[in-house]
TORVO-938870 format. One record per residue: y, x, z of N, C-alpha, C in turn. Coordinates in pm, whole numbers, plus 50000, padded with zeros to 5 digits. Each point is the difference from the previous one (the first is absolute). Layout:
YXZYXZYXZ ...
# end
This chain:
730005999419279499835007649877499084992449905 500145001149904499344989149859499105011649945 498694995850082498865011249907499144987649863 499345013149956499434994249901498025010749972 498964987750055498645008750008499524994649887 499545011049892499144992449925498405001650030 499574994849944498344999250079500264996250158 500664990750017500544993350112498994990550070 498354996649913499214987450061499055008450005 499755015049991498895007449990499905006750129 498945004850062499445005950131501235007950056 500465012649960501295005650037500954993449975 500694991849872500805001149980500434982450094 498924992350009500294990750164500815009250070 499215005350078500295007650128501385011049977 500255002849916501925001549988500404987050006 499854990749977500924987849959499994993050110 498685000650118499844996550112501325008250103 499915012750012500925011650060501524997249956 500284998149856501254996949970500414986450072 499524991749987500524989450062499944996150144 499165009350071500255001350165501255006750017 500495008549888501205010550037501364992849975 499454988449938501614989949979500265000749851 499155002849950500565007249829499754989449902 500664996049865499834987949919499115007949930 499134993550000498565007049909499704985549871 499455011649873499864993149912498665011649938 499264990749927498705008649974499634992349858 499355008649910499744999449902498734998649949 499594992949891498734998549969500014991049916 498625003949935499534987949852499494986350060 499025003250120499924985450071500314998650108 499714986750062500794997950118499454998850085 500575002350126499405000750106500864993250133 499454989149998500774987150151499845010950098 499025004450080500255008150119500805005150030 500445009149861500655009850013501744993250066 500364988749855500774989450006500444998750107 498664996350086500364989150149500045009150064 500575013749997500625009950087501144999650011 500694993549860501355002150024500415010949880 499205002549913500245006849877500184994049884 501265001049914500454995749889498925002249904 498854995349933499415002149852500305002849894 500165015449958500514999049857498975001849903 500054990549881498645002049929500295007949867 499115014350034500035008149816499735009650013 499345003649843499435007649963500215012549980 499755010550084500855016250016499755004549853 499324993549850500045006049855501464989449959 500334990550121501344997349963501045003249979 500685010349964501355006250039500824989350058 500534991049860500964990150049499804993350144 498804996250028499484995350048500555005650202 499555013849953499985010250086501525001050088 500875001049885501105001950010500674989250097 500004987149967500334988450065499304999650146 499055005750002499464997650140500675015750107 500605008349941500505010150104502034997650018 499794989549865501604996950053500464996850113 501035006550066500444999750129499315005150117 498995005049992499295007550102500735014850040 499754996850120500325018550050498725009450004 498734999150011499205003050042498704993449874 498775009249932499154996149893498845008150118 499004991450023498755006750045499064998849839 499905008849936498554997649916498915000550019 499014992050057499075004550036499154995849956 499964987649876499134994449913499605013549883 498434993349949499315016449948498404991749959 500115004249903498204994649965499175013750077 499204995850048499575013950098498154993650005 499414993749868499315000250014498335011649980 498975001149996499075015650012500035000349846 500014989449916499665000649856501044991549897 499715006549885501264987249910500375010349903 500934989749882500245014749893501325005550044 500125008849947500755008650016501814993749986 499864991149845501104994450023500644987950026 499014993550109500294991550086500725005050123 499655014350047500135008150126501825005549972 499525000149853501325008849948501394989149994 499524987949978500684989349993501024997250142 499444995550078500024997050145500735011350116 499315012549989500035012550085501535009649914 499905002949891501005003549992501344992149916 499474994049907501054995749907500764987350086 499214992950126500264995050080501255002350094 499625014550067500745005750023500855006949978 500245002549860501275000849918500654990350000 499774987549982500674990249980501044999850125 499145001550130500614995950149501285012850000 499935005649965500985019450015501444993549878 499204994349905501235000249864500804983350054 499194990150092500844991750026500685004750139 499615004650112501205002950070500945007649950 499555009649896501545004549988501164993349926 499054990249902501104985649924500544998950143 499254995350088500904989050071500465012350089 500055008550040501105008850118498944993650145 498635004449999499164997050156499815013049978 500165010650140500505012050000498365006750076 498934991050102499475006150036498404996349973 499095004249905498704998549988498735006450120 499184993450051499295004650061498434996849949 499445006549907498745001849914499015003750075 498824991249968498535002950090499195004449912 499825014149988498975005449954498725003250066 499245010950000498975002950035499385015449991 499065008050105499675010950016499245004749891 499154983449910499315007449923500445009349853 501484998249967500715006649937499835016049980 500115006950113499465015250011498574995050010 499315011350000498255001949961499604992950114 499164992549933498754992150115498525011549983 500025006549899498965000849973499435010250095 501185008250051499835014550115500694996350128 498835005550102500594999150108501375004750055 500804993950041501265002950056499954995850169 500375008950064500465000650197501175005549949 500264988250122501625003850033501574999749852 498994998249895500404997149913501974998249981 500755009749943501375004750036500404987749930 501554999349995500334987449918500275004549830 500415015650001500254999949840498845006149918 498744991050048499015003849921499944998349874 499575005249867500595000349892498794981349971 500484997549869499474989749979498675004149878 498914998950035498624998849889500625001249881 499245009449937499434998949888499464993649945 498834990850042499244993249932500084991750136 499294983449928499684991350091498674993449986 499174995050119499024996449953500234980049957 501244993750042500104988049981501694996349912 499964989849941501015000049949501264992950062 499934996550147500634995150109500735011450030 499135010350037501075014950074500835003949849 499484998349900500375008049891501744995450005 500044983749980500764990149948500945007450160 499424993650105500905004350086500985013550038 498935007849951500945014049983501075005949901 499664988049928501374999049877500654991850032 499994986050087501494993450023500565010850138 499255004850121500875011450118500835009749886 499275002249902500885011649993501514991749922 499604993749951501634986649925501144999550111 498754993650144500674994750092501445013250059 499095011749990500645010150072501135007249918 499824999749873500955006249907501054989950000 499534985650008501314991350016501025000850108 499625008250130500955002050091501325006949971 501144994949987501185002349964501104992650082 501475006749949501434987450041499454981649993 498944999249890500244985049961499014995950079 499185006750008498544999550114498965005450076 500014999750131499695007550087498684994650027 498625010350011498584994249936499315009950128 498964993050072499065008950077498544987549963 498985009550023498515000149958499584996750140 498544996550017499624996550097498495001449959 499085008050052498245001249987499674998350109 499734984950046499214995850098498295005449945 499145003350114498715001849977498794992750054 499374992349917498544992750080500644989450036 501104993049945500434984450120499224991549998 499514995850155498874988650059500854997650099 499444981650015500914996650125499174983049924 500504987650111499884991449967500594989649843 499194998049945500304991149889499915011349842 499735012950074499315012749862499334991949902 499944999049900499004992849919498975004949825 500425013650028499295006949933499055011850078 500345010250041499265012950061498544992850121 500864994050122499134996250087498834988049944 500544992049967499124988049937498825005849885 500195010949957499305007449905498925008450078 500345009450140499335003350012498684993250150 500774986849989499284994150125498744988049901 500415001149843499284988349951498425012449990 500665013949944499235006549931498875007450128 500084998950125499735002250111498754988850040 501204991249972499004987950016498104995949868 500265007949924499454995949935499325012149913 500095013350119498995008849956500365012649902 501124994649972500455009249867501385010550064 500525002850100500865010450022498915012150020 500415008549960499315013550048501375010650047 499285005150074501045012150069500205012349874 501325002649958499945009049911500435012050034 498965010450019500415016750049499454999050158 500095015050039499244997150148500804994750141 501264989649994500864992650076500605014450039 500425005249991500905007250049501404999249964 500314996949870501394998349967501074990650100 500645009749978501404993550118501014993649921 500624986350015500804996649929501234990750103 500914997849944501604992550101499604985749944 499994992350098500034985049971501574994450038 500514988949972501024995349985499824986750021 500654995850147499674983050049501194994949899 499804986949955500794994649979501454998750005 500164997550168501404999750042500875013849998 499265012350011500625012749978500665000049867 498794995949897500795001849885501324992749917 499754987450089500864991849965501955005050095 499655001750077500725006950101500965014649919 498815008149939500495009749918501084997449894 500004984350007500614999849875501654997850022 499734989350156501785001750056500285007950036 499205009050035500535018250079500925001349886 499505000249846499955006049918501624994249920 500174987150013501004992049987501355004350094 499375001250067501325002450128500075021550002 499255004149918500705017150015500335002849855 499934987449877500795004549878500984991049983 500855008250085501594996249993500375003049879 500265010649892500365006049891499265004649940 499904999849842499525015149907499735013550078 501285004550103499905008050048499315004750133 499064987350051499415001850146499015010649983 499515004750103498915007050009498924995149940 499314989250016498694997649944500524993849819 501104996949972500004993549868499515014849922 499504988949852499425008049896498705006750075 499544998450082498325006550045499134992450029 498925005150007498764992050029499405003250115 499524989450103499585003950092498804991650097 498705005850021499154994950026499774993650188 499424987049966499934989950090498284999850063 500165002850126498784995450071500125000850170 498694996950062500174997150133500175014450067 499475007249915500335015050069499344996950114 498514998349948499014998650080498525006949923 499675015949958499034996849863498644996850062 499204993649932498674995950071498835003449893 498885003050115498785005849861499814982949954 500314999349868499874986949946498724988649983 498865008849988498454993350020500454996450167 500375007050126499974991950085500504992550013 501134997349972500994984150020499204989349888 499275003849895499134988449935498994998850080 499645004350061498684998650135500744988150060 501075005450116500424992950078500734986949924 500394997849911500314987949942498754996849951 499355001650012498484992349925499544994650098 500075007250152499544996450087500414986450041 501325001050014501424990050061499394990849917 500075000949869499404985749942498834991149993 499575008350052498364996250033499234999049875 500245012549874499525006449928498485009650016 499204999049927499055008449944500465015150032 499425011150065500565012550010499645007149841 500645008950000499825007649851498815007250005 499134997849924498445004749975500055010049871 500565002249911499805014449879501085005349997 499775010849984500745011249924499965008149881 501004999849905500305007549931500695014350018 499295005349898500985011750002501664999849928 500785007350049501135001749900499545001349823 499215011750003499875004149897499464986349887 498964996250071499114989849953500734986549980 500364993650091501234993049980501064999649895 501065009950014500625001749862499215000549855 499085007749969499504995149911499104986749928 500094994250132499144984149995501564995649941 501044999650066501374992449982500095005649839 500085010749944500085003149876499104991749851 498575000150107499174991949880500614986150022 500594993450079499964985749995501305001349968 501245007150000501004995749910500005004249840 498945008550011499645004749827499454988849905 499024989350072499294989449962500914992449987 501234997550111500884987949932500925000149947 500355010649979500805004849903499584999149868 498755006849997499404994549838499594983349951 500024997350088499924984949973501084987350036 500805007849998501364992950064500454991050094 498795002650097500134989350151501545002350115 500134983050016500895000250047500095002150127 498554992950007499744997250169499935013550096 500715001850097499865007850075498435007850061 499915011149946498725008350010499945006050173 498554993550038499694998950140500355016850044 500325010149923500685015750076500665003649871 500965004750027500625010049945500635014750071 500055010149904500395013250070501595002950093 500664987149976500914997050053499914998450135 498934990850019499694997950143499225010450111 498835006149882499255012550062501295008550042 500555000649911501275015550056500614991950178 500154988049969500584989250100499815001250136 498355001749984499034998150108499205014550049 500395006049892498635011749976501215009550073 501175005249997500665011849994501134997950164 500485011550056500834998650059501424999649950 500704989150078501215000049959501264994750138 500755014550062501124990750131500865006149949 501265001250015501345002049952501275001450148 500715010549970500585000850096501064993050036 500484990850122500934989350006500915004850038 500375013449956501315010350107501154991849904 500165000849875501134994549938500194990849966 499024987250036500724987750020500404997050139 499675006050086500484996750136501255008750011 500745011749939500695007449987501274988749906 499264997949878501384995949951499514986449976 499224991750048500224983949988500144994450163 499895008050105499794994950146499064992850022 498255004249867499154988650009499135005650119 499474990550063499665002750146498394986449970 499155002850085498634992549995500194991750142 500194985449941500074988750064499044993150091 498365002049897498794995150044499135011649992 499755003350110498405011449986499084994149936 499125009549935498974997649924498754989550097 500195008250052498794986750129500234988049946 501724993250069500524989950039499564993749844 500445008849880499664992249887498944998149908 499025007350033498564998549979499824987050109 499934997350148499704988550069500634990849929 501154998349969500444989949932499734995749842 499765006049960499225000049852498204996150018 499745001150073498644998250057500254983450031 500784996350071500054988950104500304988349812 500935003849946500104992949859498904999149926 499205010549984498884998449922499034992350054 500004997750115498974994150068500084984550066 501454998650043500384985950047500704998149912 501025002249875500604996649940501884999350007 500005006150140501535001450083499735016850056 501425001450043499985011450040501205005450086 500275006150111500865007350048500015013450019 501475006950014499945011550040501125009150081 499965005450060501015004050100500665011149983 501264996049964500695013449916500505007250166 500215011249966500585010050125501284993950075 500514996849958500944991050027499684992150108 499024991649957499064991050114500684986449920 500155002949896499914984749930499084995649936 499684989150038498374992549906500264993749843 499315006549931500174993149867498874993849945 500214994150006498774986649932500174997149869 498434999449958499714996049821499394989450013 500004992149897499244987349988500184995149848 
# end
């Protein structure tokens, strides 16, 4: 089968392109730059710009199969850079498969779409989507899911995907952030650790995505046109797994605490300040992240295991040890249920 990943050299969107091509599949992946690794897997390079249409278009010709999973998903930025990339991006990818007749999209969104800002357990799948957002990442994103999902039709058959918390080897934003800021005095615990939240290894999520490939047969399958949230379906009080990964790394233990309350409003004055002064640089908190860190958030995996057959490959253990073993030696394994070893490097 002739897939096509965009954000194909990025942390997840590797690890589909890794999975596709163990499965026998002609994989081709997309992006503004390049990436040999990826290459010397055995993946075709296609180079361009998702504000490309034309661009866009030529790279899903002849494909059966579009993973989108490229996305500016950074904590800060303007608005219509986010808007650029996240949705008009993803317009582009919806209006060229249907030029070309590629019948099945499989879109990587995200949980933070519905409210980060309130605690959610157990969290159903047709939770309505926010009102308000505190970042312009969920905002942007919650306007291309809903594109993605209205586009499900005869010409194209569209399912969503909200992986949550993905860590695993070669992460290069979340973990590296909070092991520098650990290191160096400045993480504080936000709220009194109690919040429970679903983490998401790597390989699950990536995994989610061929479940997800292989149960939208048609417009008309069960999961097409819906959205449906991804994790280990494992929830963990989240200050402890930053313990125990602080530990594993041979990290500084967490010494302050904030309050929720106190917190969010610290995140408020420091995006109020750069906002008035028009900084680009990413501001050391935002309320994006307090809601992130500060709030509970697990989601129930009854209906992707119902209508994608997505099933959890690597226990959370297995992929915390192995995410540990990367951060620390620079390699990593992990032992899917299966009892197959997968190695990063």
């Amino acid at each position: 089968m002739k897939t096509l990943v965009t954000g194909g050299g990025g942390f997840l969107g590797r690890r589909i392109v890794e999975l596709l091509l163990q499965q026998g599949h002609d994989v081709s992946f997309l992006s503004r730059g390049r990436y040999p690794e990826v290459e010397a897997l055995g993946a075709t390079w296609v180079q361009a710009d998702l504000c490309d249409a034309g661009a866009v278009r030529e790279a899903v010709r002849g494909m059966d199969v579009v993973f989108h999973v490229a996305a500016k998903a950074e904590p800060w930025g303007k608005y219509e850079d986010f808007y650029a990339v996240n949705v008009t991006g993803t317009d582009n990818v919806i209006a060229a498969m249907k030029a070309e007749g590629v019948k099945r999209l499989v879109y990587t969104s995200t949980p933070s779409v519905v409210s980060m800002m309130l605690d959610t357990e157990n969290g159903a799948q047709d939770l309505p989507y926010s009102d308000e957002y505190p970042t312009v990442y969920a905002e942007t994103k919650a306007e291309a899911e809903r594109h993605v999902i209205a586009a499900n039709g005869p010409e194209l058959a569209t399912v969503s995907l909200r992986p949550h918390l993905i860590m695993g080897p070669r992460e290069d934003k979340m973990i590296p952030r909070i092991l520098e800021r650990a290191e160096t005095g400045k993480l504080p615990q936000i709220g009194d650790g109690s919040n429970v939240v679903d983490i998401t290894y790597v390989d699950n999520a990536a995994w989610a995505h061929l479940d997800a490939m292989d149960a939208l047969e048609d417009h008309t399958s069960p999961c097409a046109g819906k959205a449906y949230f991804i994790s280990n379906d494992e929830p963990v009080r989240l200050w402890d797994w930053v313990g125990g990964l602080l530990e594993g790394c041979n990290k500084p233990p967490l010494k302050r605490q904030l309050s929720y309350g106190m917190a969010w409003r610290l995140a408020g004055i420091v995006e109020f300040i750069w906002r008035l002064f028009g900084l680009q640089s990413e501001p050391r908190i935002t309320q994006f992240q307090v809601a992130g860190m500060g709030k509970t958030h697990w989601y129930d995996m009854g209906p992707a295991k119902r209508d994608l057959g997505y099933r959890i490959r690597v226990p959370l253990d297995e992929g915390t040890k192995a995410t540990i073993q990367w951060f620390t030696q620079g390699e990593a394994e992990a032992v899917t249920v299966e009892g197959e070893v997968v190695r990063y490097a």
